[in-house]
C-alpha positions as CSV (number, residue, x, y, z in Angstrom):
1,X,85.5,-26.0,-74.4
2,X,86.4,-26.4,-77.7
3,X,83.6,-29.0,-79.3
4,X,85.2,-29.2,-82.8
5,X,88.4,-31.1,-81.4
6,X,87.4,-31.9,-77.6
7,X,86.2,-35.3,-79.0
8,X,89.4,-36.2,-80.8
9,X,91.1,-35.1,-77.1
10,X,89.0,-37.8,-75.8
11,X,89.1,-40.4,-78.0
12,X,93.5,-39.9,-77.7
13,X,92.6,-40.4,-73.8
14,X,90.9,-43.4,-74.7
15,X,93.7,-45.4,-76.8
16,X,96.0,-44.1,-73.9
17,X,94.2,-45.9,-71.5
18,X,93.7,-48.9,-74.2
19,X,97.4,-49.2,-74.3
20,X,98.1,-49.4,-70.7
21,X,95.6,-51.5,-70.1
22,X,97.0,-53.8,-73.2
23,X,100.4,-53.4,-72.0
24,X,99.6,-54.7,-68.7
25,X,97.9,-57.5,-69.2
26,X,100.4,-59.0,-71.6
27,X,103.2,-58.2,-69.0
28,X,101.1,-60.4,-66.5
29,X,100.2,-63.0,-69.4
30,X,103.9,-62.9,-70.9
31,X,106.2,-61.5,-68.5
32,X,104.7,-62.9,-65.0
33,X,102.8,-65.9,-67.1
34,X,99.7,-66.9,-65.9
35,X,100.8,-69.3,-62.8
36,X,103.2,-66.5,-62.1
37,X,100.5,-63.4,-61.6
38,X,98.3,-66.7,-59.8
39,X,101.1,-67.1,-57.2
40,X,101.5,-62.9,-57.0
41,X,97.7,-62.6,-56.1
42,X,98.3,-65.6,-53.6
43,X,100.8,-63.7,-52.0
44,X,98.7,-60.6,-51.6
45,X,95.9,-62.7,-50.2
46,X,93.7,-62.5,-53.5
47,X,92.5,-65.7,-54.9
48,X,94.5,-67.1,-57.3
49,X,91.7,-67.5,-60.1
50,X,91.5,-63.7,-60.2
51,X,94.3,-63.4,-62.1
52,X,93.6,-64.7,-65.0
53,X,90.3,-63.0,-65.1
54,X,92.0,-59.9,-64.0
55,X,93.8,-59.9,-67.2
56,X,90.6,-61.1,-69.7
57,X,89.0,-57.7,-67.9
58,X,92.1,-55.7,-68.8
59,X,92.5,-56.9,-72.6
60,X,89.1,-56.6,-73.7
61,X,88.9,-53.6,-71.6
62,X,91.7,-52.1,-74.0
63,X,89.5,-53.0,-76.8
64,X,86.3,-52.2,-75.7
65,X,88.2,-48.6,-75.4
66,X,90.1,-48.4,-78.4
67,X,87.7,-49.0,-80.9
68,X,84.8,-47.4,-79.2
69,X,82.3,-49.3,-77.4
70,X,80.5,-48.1,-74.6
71,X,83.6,-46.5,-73.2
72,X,82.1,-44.2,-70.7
73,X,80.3,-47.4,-69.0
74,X,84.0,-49.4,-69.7
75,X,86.0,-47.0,-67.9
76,X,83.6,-47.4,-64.9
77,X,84.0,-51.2,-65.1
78,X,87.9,-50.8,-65.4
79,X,87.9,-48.7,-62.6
80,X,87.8,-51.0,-59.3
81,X,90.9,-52.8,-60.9
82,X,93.3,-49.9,-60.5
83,X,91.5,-48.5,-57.6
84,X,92.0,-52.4,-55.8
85,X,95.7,-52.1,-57.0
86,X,96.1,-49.0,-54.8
87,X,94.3,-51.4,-51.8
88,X,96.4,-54.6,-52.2
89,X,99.8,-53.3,-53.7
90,X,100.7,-50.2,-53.9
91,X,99.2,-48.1,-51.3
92,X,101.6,-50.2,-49.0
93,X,104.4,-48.7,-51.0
94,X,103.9,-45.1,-50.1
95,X,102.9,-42.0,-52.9
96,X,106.1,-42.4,-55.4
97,X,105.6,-45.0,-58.0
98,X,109.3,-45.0,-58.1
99,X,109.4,-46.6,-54.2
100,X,110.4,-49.8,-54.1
101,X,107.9,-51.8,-56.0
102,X,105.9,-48.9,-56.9
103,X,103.6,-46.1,-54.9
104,X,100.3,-45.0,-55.5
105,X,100.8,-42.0,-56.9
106,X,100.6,-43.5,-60.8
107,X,97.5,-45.9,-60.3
108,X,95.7,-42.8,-58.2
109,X,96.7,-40.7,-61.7
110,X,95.5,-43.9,-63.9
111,X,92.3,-44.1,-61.9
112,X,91.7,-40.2,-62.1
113,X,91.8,-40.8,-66.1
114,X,89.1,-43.4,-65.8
115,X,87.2,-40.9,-63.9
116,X,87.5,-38.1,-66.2
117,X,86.6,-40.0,-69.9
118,X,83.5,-41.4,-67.8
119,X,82.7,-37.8,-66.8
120,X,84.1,-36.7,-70.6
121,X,81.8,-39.0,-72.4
122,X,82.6,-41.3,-75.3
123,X,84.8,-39.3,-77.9
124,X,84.7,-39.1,-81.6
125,X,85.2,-42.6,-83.5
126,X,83.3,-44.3,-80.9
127,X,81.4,-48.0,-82.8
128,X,79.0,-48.4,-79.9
129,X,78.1,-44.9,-77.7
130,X,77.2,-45.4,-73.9
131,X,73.7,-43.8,-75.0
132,X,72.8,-47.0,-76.5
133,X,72.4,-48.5,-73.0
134,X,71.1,-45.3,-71.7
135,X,68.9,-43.8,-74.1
């Protein structure tokens, strides 16, 4: 492994994953609206109140990544929310995520990243480091 740059490859993995999570939770907030992604969780026989939270979780997720803080631990949190995806909504759909409303195969890759910066560790530029909670 190359330890001069491998933290800069990790820290790029981590505002990859900060974007999609961003970019997510403003479609749901913006796009679907709040009631919207409500009624969509309804449907899929999730409590409605999740959604909202569901999309608090994914924003400050998307922070907590981008700018560094604790994101080993973070991507652990994150990860039940795109493993449930694969549960509720898109394992239904087969593997292709180009099936009708989506397969598994890109929230199995998505969750697979979470996975791999947890195992990684926190990257270069990190504010808060996971060995603050850790020793």
């Amino acid at each position: 492994m190359d330890t001069l740059t491998a933290g800069y490859g990790i820290f790029l993995l981590r505002l990859a994953l900060a974007a999609i999570f961003a970019a997510h939770a403003h479609l749901k907030l913006n796009v679907f609206t709040i009631p919207g992604t409500m009624g969509f969780f309804r449907s899929i026989g999730l409590p409605g109140w999740l959604a909202p939270v569901t999309i608090v979780v994914e924003f400050a997720g998307a922070a907590a990544l981008a700018i560094g803080i604790f994101p080993r631990l973070v991507a652990l949190v994150l990860l039940p929310l795109i493993l449930g995806t694969i549960v509720t909504v898109h394992g239904k759909k087969g593997w292709l995520f180009s099936n009708t409303d989506g397969g598994w195969e890109y929230p199995a890759f998505w969750a697979a990243t979470l996975v791999v910066l947890a195992l990684l560790g926190d990257g270069a530029l990190t504010l808060a480091p996971t060995a603050l909670l850790f020793g």
